[in-house]
C-alpha positions in Angstrom: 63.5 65.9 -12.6 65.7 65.2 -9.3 64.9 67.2 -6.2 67.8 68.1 -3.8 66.9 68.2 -0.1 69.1 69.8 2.7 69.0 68.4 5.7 69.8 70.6 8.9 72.2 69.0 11.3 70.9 67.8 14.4 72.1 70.5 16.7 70.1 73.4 14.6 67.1 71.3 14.8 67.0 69.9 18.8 66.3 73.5 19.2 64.1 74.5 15.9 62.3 71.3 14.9 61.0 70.8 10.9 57.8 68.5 11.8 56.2 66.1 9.3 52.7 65.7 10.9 51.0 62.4 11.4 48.2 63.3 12.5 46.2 66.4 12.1 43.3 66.0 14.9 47.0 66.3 17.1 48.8 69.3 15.4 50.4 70.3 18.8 51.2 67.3 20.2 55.0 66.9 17.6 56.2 70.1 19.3 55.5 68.5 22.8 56.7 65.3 21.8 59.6 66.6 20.7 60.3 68.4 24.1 59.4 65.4 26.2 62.2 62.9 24.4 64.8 65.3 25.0 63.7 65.2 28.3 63.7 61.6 28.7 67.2 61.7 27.3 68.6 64.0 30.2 66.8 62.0 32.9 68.3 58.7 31.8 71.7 60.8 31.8 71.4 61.9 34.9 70.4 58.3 36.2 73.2 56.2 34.8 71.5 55.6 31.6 67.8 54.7 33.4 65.0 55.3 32.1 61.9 56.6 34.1 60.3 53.6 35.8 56.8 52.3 34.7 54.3 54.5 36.1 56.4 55.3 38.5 55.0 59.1 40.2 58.2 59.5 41.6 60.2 59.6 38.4 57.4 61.6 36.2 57.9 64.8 38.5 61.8 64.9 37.2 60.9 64.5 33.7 58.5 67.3 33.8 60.5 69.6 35.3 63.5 68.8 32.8 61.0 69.0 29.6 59.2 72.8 31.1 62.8 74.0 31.5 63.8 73.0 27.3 60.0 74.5 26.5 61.0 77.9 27.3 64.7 77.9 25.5 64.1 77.9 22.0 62.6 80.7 20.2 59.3 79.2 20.3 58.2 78.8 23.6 56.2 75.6 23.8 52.8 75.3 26.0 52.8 71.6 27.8 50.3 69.3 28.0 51.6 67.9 31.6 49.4 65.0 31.0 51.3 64.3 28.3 54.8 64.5 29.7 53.8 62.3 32.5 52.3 59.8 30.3 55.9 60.0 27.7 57.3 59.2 31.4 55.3 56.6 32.6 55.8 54.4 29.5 59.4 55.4 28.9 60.8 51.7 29.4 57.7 50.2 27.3 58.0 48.2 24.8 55.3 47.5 21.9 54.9 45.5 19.1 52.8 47.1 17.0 54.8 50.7 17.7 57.9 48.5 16.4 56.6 47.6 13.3 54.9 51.5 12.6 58.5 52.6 13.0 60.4 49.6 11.7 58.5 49.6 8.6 58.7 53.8 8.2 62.1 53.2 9.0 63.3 50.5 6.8 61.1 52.4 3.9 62.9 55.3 4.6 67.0 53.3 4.3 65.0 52.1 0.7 64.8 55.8 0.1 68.2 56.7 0.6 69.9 53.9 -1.2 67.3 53.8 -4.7 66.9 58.1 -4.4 63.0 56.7 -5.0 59.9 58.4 -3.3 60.4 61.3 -1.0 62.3 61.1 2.5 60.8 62.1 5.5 62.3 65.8 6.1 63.8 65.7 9.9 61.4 64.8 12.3 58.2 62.6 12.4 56.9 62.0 15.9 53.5 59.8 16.2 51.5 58.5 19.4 48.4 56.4 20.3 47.7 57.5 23.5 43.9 56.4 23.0 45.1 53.0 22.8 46.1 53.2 26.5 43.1 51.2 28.2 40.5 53.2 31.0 38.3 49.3 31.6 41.8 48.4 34.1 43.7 50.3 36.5 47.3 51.4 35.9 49.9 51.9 38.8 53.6 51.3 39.7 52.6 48.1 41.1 50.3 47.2 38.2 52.8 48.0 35.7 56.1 46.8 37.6 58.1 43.9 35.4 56.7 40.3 36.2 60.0 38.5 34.6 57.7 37.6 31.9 58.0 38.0 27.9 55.2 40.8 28.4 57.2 42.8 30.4 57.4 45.8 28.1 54.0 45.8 27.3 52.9 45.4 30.8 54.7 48.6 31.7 52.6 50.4 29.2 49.2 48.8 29.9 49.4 47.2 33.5 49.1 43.8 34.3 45.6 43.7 34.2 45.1 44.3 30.3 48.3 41.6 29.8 45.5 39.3 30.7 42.3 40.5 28.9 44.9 40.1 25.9 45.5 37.2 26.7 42.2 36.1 27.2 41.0 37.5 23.6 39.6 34.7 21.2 40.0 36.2 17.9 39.3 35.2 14.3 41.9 36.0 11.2 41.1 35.5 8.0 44.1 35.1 5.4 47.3 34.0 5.9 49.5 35.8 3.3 51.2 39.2 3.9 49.2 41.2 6.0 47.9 37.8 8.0 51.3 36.9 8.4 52.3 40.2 9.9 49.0 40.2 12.0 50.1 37.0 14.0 53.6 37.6 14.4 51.9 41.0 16.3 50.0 39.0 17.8 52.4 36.6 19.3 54.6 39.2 20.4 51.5 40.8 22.7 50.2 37.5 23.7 47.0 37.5 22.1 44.9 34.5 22.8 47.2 32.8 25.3 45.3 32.9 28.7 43.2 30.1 29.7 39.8 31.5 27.8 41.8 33.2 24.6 42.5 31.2 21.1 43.3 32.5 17.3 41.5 30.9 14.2 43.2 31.2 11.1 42.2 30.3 7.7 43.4 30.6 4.4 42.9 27.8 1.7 45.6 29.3 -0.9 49.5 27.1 -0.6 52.4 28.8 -0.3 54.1 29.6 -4.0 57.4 31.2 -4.6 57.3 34.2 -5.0 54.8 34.7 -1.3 58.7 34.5 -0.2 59.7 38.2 -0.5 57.3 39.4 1.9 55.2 37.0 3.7 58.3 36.3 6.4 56.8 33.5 8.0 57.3 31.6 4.7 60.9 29.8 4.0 61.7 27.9 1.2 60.7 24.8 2.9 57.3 26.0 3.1 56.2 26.2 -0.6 53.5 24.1 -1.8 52.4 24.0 2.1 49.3 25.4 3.2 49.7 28.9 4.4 47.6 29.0 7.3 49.7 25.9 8.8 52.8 27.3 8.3 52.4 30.4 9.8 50.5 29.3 12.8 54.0 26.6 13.3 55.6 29.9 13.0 54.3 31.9 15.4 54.2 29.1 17.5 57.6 28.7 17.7 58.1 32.5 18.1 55.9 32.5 21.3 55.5 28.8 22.5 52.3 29.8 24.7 50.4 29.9 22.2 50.9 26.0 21.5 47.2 24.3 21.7 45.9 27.8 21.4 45.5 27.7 17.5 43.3 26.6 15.6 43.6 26.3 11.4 40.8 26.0 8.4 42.0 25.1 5.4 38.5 26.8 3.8 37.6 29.7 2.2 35.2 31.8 4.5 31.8 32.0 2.4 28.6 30.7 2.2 29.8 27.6 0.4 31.6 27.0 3.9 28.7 28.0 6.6 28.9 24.8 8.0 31.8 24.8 8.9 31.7 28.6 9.9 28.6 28.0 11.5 26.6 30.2 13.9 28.5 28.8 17.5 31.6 29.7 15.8 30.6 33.1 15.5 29.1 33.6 18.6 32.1 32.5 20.7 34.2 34.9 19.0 35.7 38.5 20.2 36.2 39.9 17.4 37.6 39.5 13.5 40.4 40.8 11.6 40.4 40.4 7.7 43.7 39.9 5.9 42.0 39.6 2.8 43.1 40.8 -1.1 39.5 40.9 -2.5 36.2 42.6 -1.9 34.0 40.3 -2.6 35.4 38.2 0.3 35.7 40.9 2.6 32.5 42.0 1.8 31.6 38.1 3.0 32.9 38.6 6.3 31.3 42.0 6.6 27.7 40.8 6.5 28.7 38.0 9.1 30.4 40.4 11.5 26.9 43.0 11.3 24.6 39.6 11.4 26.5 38.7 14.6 27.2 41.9 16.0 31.4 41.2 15.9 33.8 44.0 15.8 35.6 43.8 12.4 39.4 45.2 11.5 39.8 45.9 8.2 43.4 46.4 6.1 44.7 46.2 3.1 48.2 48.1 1.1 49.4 48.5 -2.5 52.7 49.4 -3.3 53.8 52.2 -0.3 49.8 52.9 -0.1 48.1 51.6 3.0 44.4 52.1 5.3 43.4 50.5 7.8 39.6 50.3 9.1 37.5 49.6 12.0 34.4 48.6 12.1 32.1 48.7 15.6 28.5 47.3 16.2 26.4 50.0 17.1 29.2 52.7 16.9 30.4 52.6 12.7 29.1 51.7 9.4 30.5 48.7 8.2 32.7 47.8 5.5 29.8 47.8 2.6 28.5 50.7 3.8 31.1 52.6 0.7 31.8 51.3 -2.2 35.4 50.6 -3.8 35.8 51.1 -7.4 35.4 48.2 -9.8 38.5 46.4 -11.0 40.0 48.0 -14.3 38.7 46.1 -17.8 38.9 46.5 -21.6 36.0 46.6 -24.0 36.5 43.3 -26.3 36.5 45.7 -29.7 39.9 46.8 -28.4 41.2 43.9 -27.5 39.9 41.8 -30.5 41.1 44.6 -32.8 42.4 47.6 -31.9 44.9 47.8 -29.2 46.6 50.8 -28.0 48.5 50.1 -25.1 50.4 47.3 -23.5 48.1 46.3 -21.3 45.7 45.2 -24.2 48.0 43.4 -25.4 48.6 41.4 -22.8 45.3 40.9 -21.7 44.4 39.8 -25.2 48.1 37.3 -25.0 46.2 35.8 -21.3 42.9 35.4 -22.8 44.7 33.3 -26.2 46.6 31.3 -23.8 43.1 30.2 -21.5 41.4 29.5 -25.6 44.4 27.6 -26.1 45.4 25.4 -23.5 42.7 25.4 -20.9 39.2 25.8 -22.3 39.5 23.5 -25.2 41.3 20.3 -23.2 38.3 21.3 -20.2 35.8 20.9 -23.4 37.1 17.6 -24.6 37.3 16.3 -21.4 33.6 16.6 -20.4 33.0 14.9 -24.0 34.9 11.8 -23.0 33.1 11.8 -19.5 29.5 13.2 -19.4 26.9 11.1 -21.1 24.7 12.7 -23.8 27.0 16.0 -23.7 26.3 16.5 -27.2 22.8 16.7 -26.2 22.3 18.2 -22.6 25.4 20.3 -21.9 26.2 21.5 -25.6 22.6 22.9 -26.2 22.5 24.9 -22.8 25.8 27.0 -23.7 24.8 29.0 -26.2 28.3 28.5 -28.4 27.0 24.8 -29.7 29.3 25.9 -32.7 32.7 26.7 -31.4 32.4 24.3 -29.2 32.1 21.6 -31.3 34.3 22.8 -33.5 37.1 22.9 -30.7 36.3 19.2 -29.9 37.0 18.1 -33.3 40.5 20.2 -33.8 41.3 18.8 -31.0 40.6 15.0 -31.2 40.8 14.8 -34.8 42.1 17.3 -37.5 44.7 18.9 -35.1 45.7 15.7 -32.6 49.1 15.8 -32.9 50.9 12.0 -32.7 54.2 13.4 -31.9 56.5 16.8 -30.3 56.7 17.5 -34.3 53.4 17.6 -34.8 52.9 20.4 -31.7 55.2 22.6 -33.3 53.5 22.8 -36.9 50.4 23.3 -35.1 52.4 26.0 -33.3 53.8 27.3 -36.6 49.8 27.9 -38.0 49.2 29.3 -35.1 51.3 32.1 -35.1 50.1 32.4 -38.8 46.9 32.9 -38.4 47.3 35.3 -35.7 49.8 37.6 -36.8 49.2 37.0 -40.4 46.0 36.2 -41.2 44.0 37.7 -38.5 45.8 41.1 -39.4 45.0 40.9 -43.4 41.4 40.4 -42.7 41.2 43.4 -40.4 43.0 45.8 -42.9 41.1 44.1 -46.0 38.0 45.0 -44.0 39.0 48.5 -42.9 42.0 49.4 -45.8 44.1 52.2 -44.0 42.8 54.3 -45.9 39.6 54.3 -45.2 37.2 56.5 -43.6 33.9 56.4 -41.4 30.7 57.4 -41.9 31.6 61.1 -41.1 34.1 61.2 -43.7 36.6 61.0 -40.9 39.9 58.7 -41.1 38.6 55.3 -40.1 42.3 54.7 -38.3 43.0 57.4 -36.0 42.7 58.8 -32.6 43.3 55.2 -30.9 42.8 53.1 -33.7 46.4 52.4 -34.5 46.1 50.9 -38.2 48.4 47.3 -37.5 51.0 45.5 -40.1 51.1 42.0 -40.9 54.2 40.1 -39.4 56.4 37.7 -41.5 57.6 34.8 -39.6 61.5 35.2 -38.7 63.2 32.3 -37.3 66.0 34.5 -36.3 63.8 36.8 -34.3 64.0 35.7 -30.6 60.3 36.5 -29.7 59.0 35.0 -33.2 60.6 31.7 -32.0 60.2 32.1 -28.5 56.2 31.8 -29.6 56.9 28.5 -31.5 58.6 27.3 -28.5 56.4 27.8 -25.4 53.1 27.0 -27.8 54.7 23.8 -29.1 55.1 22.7 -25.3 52.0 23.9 -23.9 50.1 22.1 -26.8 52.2 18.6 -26.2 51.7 18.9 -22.0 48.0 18.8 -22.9 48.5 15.7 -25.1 51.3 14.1 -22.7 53.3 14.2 -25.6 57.5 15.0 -24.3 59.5 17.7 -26.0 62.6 15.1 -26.2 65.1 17.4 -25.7 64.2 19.6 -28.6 67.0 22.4 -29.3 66.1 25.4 -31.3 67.5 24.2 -34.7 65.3 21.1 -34.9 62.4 23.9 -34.3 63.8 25.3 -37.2 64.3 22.3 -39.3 60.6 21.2 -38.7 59.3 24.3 -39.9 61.4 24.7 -43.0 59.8 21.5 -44.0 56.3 22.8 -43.3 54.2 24.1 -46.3 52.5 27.4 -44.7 49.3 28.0 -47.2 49.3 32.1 -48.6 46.3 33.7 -46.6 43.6 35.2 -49.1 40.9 37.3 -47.3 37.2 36.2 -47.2 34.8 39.1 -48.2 32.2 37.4 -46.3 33.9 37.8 -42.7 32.5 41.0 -40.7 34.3 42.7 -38.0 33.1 45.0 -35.3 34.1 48.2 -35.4 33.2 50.0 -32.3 31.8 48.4 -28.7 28.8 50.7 -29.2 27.7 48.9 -32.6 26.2 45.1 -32.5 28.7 42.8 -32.3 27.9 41.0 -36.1 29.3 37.4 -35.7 27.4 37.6 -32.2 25.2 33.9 -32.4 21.9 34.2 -33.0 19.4 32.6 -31.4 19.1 29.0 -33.7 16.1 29.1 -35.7 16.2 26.3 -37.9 17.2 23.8 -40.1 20.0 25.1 -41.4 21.7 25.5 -38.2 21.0 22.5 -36.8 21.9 20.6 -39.9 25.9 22.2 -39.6 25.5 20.8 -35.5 24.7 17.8 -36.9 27.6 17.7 -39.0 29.9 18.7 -36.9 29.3 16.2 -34.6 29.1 12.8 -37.4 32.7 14.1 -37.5 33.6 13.0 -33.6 35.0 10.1 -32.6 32.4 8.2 -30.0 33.7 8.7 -26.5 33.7 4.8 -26.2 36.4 4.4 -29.0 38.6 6.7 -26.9 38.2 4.7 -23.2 40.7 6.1 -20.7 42.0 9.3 -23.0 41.8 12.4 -21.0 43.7 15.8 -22.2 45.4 17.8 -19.6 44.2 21.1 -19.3 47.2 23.9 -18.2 46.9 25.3 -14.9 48.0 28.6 -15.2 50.9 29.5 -12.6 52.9 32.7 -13.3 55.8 32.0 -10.6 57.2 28.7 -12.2 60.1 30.0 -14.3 60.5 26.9 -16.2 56.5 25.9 -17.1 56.5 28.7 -20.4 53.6 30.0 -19.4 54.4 33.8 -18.4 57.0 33.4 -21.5 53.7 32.5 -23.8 52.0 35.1 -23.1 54.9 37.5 -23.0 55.7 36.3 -26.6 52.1 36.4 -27.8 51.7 39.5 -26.3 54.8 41.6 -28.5 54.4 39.7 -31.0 50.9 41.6 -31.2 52.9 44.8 -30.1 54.4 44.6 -32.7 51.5 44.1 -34.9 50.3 47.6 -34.0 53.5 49.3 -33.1 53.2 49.5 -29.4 56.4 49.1 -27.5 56.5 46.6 -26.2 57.0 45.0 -22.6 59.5 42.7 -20.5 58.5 39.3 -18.8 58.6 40.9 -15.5 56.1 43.4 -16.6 54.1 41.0 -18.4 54.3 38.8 -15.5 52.9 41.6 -13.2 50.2 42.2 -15.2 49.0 39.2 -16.7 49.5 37.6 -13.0 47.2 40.4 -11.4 49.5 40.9 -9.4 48.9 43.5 -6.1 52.3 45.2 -5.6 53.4 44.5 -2.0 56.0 45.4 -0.1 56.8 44.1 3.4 57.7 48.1 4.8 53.8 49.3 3.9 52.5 45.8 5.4 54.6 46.0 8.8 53.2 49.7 9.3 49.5 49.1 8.2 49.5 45.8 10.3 51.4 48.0 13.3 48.2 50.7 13.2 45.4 47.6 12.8 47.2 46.6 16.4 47.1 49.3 18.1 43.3 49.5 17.5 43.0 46.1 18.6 44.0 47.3 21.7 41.1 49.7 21.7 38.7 47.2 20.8 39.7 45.0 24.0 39.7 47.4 26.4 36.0 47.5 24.9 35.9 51.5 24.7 32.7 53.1 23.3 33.5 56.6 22.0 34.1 56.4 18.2 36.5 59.7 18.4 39.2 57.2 20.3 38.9 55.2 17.3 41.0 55.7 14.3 41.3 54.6 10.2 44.4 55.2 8.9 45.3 56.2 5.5 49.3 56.4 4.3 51.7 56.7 2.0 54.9 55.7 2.4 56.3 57.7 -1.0 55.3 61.0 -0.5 55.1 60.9 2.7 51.3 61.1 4.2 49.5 60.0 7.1 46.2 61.0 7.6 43.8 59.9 10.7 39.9 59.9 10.6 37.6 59.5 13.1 35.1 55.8 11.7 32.1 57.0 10.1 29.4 56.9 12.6 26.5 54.1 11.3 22.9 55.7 10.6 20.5 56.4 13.1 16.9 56.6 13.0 14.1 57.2 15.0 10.2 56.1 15.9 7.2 56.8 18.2 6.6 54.1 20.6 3.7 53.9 22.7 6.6 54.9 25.7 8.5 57.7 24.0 10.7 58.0 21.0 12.9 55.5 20.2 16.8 55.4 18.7 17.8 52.8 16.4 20.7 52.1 14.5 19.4 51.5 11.1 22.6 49.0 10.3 23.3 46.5 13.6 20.0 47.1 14.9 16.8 44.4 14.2 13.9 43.5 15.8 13.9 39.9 16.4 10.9 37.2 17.0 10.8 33.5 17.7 8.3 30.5 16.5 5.6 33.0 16.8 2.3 33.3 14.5 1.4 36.1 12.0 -1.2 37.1 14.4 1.3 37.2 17.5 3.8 39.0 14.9 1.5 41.8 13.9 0.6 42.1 18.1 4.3 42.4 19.0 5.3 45.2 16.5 1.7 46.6 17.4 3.1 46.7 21.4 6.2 48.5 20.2 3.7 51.3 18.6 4.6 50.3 14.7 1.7 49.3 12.2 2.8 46.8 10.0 1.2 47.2 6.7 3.0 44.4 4.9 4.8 41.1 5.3 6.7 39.3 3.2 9.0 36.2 2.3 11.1 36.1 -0.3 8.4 36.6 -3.1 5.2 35.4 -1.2 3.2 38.0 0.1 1.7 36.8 3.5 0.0 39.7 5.0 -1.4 42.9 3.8 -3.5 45.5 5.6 -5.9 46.0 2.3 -6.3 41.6 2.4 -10.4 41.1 3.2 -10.4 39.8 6.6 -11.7 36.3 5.1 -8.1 36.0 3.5 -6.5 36.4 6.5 -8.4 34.3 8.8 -6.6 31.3 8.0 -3.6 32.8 7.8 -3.5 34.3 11.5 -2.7 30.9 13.3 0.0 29.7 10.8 3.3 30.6 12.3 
């Protein structure tokens, strides 16, 4: 249903103000901001248009005086904070980047709004601060804060001169390059990050830049794709702010343990801190262990759709990242997807899984035939699917290899058969629609949608759109070309193909529920029998010799290439199975989003998230210490909601030492030793007034307070 929203005209509410508030832990501090612009705006009017100057304590007086004198008009009378007011007036002429992009993206999010009549609007007034960003490690002053001429100017007048160059002096570590990383360093260039004589910014990120990274990631032009993205948006930034040229430094590598030695321990140490612009956990779960291993401040973002958080993470002050849990990635049992879909999104992840048993698993198969020695004998008998895969070599170099584009779309043509014919008469002859369960219960209800068999239909645009985008996929992993083929000589090939009538085979089982065995699950082989069909199987394939230089080309699957059928495979496959079972079906887009894994982003929610991740940045350089002037941030741009929490503080624990009780911090905390022996181990813990009982590495046992001292004599001296 459509909601109407009246909005009041901007005389009612200068004097009676409808709030949205950002930020809870500051419930008063709208009301006072909303006193204190209106106050700013008859200064300047009285000044020829000027502003307050930075910090100036000559100027802050008049502002006050103006802003008490609209607190007591309306018919709330408002209660100053004259901190506040002074503050508003100090920074009047600022300028900051990561402000900008909080309100550029609320703002642009909120035009979206208006023209789609999506999501809900912001009603009237939204008024949001970061005063704890301002630094107490430098002094601030008129002179401090006075324009230099420079680029910084506007954050100068906030922060003071002195904090331009601990910015600027800042060597920080980014990892990921796409839409939140891009955001990140544009921020960063605009504040200066990195450029002083001691400061530099590592990027990495080891994905290339693909189409459809166009729409958001802003760094990116046409140009670009196929480029590396970490390059690209470094020569971006770079030409935004030229002092950071020589200041940069790009990895083209994954950050994991695969990569330590290029992230080694002296590139850890050197660092100020890290900000992840990651879109998994397991990687930023990576970084997370490094940054507690190396005691490194950590920022933390990430947005879907209009939904975005931001998180910090301080040694000795927060838990870090893995210190909660986020909720494992959505999956289908393989009963429902085998048989018994329900929904789209089975469909299509049945459509994705048919397109990786078509075109990349097999070719990947065959290929390791042609190239490993003995892979009959040392790979095949370690998988545990000696069958299949055996069975996939042979259709594919022998009783399937097509010799021509023809050939591809008769195997195409069975294909669909077999899938949509065949496969669904074996279901049904195994579980007739009118049969029941063991409870007497209809066997197809609830989610069990009983499915129909589908007749080929040249006519029908999705039955031939499957001929067409299998035919090609199979021929690009032969190297076989389509020759221009139009849609009537698809047609023609297949009205000359003899399609053989389907009759069921009572000796097929299918599983009927995820909780039962799964019965064509393969055995462990036992004998004779088995071994004899392996055996047989393989007299069947051609020697790798005999086929010298023949390699298949396995399908690399890329959802943003329009013109490579493989989004419009498995949108095809996927309502064609839709329709099997009566589901309604679903558009490429959809299918696209879906099958691609997609993350929805949108460039309003990553400008804001990015903007918040900033302006704790700037807390994390001025090096403050009390958790409550940190923030995470949690929004939504639809409904709208902001909500601020102070970081969860990291456990803390306690023990007797021989000089008092002692306070640890039971995740950044560890006692470390160096190239000592067990004896001089035990005697150091012993100093500290803790007892070691046991000691252990990995799954040796080398110390225990029950060992007979004759056991541990030898061992005391070995370090």
């Amino acid at each position: 249903m459509p909601k109407f929203i009246n909005f009041e005209p901007l005389t009612e509410q200068l004097k009676k103000p409808e709030l949205l508030i950002s930020d809870f832990a500051k419930f008063d501090r709208p009301s006072q901001l909303h006193i204190g612009f209106q106050a700013l705006h008859a200064f300047a009017e009285s000044h020829g248009g000027e502003l307050p100057r930075p910090h100036s304590d000559a100027d802050a007086p008049e502002v006050l005086k103006y802003a008490q004198e609209l607190a007591v008009q309306g018919d709330d009378k408002i209660e100053l904070n004259e901190k506040l007011i002074r503050e508003l007036s100090y920074q009047a002429r600022g300028d900051l980047s990561p402000m900008a992009a909080f309100f550029g993206g609320l703002a642009a999010q909120e035009v979206l709004k208006s023209v789609s009549g999506k999501f809900h609007p912001v009603v009237q007034w939204l008024y949001f601060d970061s005063l704890e960003s301002l630094p107490s490690s430098v002094k601030r002053s008129e002179e401090l804060c006075k324009p230099l001429g420079t680029r910084y100017d506007g954050q100068i007048a906030v922060f003071g001169k002195e904090f331009q160059e601990k910015i600027a002096n800042i060597r920080e570590f980014l990892v990921g390059a796409g839409a939140i990383g891009c955001e990140l360093l544009k921020n960063w260039a605009m504040i200066g990050l990195g450029t002083g004589p001691r400061g530099s910014i590592a990027v990495t990120d080891m994905d290339q830049i693909e189409k459809s990274n166009l729409n958001r990631q802003f760094l990116f032009r046409p140009k670009d794709v196929g480029k590396l993205k970490s390059d690209c948006a470094v020569e971006a930034v770079q030409a935004m702010n030229p002092d950071l040229k020589g200041k940069v430094v790009t990895y083209r590598d994954r950050v994991g343990q695969d990569t330590e030695h290029v992230f080694n321990e002296s590139f850890w140490e050197e660092l100020d801190g890290i900000t992840n612009a990651l879109d998994n956990v397991d990687a930023r779960t990576y970084v997370d262990r490094r940054c507690v291993f190396f005691r490194k401040p950590l920022l933390d973002s990430g947005t879907l759709g209009t939904k975005g958080n931001t998180q910090v993470i301080l040694p000795n002050l927060t838990e870090s990242y893995s210190s909660s849990q986020d909720p494992p990635e959505q999956s289908f049992p393989m009963c429902t997807l085998r048989s018994f879909p329900n929904r789209i999104e089975h469909t299509i992840a049945w459509a994705r899984d048919l397109f990786q048993s078509y075109f990349v698993g097999p070719p990947e198969t065959v290929n390791l035939y042609l190239t490993q020695p003995k892979y009959i004998e040392q790979t095949l008998k370690q998988t545990g699917n000696e069958k299949q895969t055996l069975e996939n070599i042979r259709d594919f170099l022998v009783t399937e290899k097509p010799l021509s584009f023809e050939d591809c779309v008769i195997w195409a043509r069975q294909q669909f058969e077999q899938q949509y014919n065949n496969a669904i008469q074996q279901l049904l002859y195994n579980f007739p629609k009118d049969s029941s369960t063991s409870s007497g219960a209809p066997f197809w209800s609830g989610p069990k949608r009983a499915p129909n068999p589908l007749k080929f239909d040249p006519s029908n645009k999705t039955h031939l759109g499957f001929i067409i985008t299998a035919a090609n996929l199979h021929a690009f992993n032969y190297g076989i070309k389509c020759g221009g083929f139009g849609e009537e000589q698809y047609k023609r090939v297949m009205e000359n193909m003899i399609v053989p009538e389907f009759s069921p085979n009572p000796t097929v089982k299918i599983q009927a529920d995820d909780n039962e065995p799964d019965p064509n699950a393969q055995p462990a082989r036992s004998g004779f029998d088995d071994n004899e069909e392996l055996q047989r199987i393989a007299s069947t394939l051609p020697p790798p010799k005999s086929l010298a230089g023949f390699r298949l080309v396995p399908v690399e699957f890329e959802k943003d290439d329009d013109l490579n059928h493989h989004i419009d495979f498995i949108t095809a496959a996927s309502n064609l199975r839709a329709e099997n079972y009566a589901i309604a079906q679903a558009d490429r887009l959809k299918t696209k989003f879906i099958a691609g894994k997609i993350i929805p982003a949108i460039a309003t929610t990553t400008a804001l998230a990015t903007g918040l991740v900033v302006l704790e940045l700037y807390k994390v350089i001025d090096g403050k210490t009390d958790i409550e002037q940190f923030k995470n941030g949690f929004v939504n741009l639809a409904l709208p909601f902001f909500g601020f929490s102070e970081p969860i503080a990291s456990p803390k624990g306690k023990y007797l030492s021989k000089s008092g009780e002692v306070t640890v911090d039971k995740l950044w905390d560890r006692f470390e030793v160096d190239d000592v022996t067990l004896k001089e181990f035990l005697e150091i813990f012993k100093e500290r007034g803790l007892d070691i009982t046991m000691v252990s590495s990995g799954v040796s046992l080398l110390y225990a307070s029950f060992y007979p001292q004759s056991k541990l004599k030898d061992r005391m001296t070995l370090k």
